[in-house]
PDB file of N, CA, C and O in Angstrom:
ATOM      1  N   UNK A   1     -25.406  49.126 -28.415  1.00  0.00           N
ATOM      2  CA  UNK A   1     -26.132  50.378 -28.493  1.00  0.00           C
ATOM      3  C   UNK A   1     -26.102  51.014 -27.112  1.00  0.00           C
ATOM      4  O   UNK A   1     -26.264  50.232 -26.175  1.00  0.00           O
ATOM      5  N   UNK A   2     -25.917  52.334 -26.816  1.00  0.00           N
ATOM      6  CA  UNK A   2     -25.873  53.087 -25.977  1.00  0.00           C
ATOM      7  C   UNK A   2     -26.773  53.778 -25.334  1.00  0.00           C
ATOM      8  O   UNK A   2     -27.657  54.249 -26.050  1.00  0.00           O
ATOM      9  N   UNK A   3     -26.836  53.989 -24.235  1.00  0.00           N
ATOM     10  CA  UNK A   3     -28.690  54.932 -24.031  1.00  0.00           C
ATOM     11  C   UNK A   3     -28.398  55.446 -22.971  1.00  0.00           C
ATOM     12  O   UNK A   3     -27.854  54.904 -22.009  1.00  0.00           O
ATOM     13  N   UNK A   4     -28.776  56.631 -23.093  1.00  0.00           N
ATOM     14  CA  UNK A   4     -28.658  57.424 -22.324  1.00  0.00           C
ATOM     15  C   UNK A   4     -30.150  58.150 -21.016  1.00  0.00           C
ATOM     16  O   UNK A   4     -30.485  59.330 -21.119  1.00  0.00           O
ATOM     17  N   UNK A   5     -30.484  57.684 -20.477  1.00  0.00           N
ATOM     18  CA  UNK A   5     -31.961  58.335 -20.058  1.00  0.00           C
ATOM     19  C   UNK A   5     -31.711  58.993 -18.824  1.00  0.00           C
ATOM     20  O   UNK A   5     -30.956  58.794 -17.873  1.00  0.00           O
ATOM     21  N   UNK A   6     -32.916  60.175 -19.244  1.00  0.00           N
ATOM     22  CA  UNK A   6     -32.859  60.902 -17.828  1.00  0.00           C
ATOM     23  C   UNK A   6     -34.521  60.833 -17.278  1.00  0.00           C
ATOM     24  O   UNK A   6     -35.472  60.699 -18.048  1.00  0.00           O
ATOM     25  N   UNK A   7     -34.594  60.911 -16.300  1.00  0.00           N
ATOM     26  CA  UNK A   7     -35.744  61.091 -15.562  1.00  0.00           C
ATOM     27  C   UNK A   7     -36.136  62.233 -14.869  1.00  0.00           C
ATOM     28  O   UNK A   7     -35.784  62.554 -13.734  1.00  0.00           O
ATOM     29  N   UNK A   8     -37.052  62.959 -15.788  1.00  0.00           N
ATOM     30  CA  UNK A   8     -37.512  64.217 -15.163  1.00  0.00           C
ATOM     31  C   UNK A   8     -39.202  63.953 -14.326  1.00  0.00           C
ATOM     32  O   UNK A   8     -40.183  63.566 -14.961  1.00  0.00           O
ATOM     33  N   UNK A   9     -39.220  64.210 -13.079  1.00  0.00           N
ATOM     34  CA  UNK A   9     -39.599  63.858 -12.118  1.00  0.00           C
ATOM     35  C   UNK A   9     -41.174  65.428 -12.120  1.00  0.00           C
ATOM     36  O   UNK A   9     -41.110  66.655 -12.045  1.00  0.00           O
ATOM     37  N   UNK A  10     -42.366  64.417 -12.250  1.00  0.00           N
ATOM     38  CA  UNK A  10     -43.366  65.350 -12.526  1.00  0.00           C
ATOM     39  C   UNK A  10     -44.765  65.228 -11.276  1.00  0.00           C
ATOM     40  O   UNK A  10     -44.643  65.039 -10.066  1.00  0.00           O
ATOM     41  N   UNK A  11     -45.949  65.398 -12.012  1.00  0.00           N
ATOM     42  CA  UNK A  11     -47.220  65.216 -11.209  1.00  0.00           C
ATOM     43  C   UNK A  11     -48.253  64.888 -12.155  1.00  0.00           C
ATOM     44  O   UNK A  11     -48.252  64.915 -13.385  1.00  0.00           O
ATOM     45  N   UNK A  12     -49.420  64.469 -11.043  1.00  0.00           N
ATOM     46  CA  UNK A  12     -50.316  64.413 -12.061  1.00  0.00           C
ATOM     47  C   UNK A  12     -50.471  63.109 -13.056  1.00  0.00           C
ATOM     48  O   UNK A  12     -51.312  63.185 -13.952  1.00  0.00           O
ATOM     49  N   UNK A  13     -49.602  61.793 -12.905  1.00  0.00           N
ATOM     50  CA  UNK A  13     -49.567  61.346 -13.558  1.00  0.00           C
ATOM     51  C   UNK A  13     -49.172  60.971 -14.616  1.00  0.00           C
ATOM     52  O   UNK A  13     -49.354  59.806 -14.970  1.00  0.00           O
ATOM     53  N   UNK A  14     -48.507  61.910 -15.415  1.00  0.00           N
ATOM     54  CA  UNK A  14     -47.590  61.876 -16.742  1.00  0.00           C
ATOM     55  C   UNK A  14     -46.490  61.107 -16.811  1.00  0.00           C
ATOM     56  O   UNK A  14     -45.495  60.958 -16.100  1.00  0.00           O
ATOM     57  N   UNK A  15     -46.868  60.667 -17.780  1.00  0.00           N
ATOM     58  CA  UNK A  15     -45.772  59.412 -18.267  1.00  0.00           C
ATOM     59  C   UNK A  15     -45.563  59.617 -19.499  1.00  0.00           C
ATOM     60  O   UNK A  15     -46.388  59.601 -20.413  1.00  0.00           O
ATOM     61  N   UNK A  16     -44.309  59.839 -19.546  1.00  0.00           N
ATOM     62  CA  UNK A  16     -44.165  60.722 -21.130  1.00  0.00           C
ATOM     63  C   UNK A  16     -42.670  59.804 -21.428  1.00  0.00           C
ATOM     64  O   UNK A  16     -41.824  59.733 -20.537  1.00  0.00           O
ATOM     65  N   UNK A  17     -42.473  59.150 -22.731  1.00  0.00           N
ATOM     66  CA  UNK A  17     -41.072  59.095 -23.387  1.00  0.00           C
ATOM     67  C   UNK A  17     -41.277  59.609 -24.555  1.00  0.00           C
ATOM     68  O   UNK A  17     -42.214  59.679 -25.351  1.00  0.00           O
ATOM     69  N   UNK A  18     -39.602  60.147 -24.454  1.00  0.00           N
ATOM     70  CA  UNK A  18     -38.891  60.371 -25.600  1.00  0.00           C
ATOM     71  C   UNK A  18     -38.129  60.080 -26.181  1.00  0.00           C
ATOM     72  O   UNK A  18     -37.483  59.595 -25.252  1.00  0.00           O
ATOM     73  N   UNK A  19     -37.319  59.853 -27.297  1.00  0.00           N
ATOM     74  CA  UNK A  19     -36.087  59.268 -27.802  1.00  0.00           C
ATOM     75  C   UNK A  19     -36.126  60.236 -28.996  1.00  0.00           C
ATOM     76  O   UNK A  19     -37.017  60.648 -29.740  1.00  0.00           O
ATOM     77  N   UNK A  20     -34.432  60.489 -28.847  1.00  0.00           N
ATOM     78  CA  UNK A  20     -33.760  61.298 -30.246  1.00  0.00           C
ATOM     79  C   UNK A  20     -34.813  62.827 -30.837  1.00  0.00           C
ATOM     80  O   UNK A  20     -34.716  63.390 -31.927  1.00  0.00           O
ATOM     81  N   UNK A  21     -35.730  63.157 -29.729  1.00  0.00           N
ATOM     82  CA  UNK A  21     -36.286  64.601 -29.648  1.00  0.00           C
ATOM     83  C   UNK A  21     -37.342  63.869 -30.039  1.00  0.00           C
ATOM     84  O   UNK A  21     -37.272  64.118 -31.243  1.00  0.00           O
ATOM     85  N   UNK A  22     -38.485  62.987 -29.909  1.00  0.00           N
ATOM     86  CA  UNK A  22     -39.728  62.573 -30.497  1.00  0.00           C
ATOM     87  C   UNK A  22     -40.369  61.907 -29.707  1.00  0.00           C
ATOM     88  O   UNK A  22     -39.582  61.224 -29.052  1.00  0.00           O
ATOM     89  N   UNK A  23     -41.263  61.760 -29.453  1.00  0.00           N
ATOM     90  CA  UNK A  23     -42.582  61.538 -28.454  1.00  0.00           C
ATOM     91  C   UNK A  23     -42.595  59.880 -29.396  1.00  0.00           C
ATOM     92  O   UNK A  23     -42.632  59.578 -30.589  1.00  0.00           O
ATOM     93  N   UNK A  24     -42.549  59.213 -28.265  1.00  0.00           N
ATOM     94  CA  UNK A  24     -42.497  57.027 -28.791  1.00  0.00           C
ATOM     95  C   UNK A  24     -44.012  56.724 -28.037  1.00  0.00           C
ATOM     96  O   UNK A  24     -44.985  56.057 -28.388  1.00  0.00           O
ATOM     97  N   UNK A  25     -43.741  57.476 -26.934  1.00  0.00           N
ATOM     98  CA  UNK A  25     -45.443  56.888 -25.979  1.00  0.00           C
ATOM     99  C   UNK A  25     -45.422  57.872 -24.883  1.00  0.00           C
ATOM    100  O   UNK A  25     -44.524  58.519 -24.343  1.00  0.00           O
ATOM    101  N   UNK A  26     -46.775  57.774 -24.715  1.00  0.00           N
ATOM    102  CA  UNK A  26     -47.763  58.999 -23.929  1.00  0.00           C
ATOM    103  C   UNK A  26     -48.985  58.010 -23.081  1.00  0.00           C
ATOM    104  O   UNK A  26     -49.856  57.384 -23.684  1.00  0.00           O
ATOM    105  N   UNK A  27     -48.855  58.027 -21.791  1.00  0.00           N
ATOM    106  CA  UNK A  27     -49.482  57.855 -20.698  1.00  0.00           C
ATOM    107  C   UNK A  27     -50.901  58.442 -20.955  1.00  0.00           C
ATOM    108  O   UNK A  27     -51.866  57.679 -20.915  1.00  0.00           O
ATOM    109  N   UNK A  28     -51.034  59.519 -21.168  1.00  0.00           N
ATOM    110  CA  UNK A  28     -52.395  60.588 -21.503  1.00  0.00           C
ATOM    111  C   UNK A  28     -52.696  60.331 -22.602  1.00  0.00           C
ATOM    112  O   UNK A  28     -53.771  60.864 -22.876  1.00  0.00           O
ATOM    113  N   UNK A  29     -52.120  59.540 -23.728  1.00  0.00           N
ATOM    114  CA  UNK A  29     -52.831  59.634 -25.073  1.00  0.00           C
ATOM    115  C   UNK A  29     -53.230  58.002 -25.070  1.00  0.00           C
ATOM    116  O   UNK A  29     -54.161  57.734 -25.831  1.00  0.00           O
ATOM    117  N   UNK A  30     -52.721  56.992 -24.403  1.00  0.00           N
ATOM    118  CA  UNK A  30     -53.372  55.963 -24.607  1.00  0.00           C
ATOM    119  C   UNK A  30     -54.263  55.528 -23.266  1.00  0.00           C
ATOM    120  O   UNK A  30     -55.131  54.665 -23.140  1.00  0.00           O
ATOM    121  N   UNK A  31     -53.782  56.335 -22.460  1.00  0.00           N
ATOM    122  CA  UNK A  31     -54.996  56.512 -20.671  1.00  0.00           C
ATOM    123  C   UNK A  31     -54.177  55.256 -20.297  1.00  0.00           C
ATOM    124  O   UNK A  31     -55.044  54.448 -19.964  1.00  0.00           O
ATOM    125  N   UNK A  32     -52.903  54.623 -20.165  1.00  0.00           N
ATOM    126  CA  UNK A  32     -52.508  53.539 -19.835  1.00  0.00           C
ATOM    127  C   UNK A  32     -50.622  53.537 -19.911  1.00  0.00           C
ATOM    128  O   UNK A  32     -49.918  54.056 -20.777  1.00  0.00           O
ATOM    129  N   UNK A  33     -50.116  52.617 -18.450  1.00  0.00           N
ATOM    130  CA  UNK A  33     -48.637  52.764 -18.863  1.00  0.00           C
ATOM    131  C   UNK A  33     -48.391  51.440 -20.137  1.00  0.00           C
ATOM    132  O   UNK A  33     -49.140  50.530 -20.492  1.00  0.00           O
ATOM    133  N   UNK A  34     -47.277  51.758 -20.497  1.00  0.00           N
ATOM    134  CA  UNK A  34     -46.854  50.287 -21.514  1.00  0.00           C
ATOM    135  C   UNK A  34     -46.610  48.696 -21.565  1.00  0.00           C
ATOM    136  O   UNK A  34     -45.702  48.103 -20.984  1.00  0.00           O
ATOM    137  N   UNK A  35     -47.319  48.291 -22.145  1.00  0.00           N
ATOM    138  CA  UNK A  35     -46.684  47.048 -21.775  1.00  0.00           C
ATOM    139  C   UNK A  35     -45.281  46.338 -21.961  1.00  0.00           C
ATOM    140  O   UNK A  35     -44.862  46.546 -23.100  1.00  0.00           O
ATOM    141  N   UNK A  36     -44.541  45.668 -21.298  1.00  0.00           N
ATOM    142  CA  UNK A  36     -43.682  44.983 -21.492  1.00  0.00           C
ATOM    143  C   UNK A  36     -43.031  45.370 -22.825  1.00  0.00           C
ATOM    144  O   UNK A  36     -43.870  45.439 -23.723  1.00  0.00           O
ATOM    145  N   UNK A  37     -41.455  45.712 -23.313  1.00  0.00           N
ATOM    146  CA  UNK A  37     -41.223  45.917 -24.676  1.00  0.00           C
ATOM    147  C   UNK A  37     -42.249  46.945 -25.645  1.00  0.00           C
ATOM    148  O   UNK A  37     -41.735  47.074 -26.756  1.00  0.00           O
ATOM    149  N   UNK A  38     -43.161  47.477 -25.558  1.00  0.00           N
ATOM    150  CA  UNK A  38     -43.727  48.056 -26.214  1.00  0.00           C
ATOM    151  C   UNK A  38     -43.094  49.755 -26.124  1.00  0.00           C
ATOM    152  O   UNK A  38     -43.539  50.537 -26.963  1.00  0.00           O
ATOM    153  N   UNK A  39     -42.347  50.133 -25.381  1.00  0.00           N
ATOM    154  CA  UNK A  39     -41.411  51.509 -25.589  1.00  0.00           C
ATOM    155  C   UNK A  39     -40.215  51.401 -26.481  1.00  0.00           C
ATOM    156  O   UNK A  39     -39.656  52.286 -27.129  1.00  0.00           O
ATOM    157  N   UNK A  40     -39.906  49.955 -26.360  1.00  0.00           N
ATOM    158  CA  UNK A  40     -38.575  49.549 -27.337  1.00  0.00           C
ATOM    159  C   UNK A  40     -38.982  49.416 -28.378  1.00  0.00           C
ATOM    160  O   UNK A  40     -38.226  49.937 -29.198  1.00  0.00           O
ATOM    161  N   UNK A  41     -40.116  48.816 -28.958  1.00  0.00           N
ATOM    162  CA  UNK A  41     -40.293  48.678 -29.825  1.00  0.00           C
ATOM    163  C   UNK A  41     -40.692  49.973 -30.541  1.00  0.00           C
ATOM    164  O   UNK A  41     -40.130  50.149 -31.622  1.00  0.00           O
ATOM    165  N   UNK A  42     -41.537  50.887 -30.148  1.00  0.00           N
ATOM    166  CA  UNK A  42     -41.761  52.226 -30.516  1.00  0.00           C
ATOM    167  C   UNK A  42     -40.543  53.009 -31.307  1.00  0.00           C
ATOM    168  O   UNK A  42     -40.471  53.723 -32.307  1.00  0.00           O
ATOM    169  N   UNK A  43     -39.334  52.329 -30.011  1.00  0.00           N
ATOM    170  CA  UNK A  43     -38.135  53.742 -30.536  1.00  0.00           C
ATOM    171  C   UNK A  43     -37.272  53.039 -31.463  1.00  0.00           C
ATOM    172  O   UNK A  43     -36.278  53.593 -31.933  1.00  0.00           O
ATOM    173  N   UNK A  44     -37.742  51.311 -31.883  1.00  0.00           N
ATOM    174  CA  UNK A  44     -37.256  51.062 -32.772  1.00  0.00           C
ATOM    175  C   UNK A  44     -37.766  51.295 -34.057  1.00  0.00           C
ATOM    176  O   UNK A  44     -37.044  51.078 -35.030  1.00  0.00           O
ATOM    177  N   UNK A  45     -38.999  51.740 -34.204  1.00  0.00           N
ATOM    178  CA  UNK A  45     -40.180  51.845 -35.083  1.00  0.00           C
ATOM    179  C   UNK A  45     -40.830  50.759 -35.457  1.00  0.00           C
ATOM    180  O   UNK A  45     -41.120  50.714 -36.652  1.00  0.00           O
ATOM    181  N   UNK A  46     -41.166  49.811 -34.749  1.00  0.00           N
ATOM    182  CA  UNK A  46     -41.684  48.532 -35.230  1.00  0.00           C
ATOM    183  C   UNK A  46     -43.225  48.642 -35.064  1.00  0.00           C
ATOM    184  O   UNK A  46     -43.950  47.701 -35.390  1.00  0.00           O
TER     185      UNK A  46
END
């Protein structure tokens, strides 16, 4: 599998992913970064 990521460089804190145009995890919506595997697992839908 292939992946491509870019890093757009912000303030304020935001920690935002995306995959394939869709929001997987949000820094501001859970007040916390991810744990370990828990972004992979998101964009796998598990």
């Amino acid at each position: 599998m292939g992946v491509e990521a870019e890093l757009i460089e912000g303030g304020g804190g935001i920690f935002l992913v995306c995959a394939d145009g869709r929001q997987v995890y949000s820094k501001k919506e859970t007040g916390r970064f991810p744990e370990r595997g828990e972004v992979v697992r998101a964009i796998r839908g598990e």
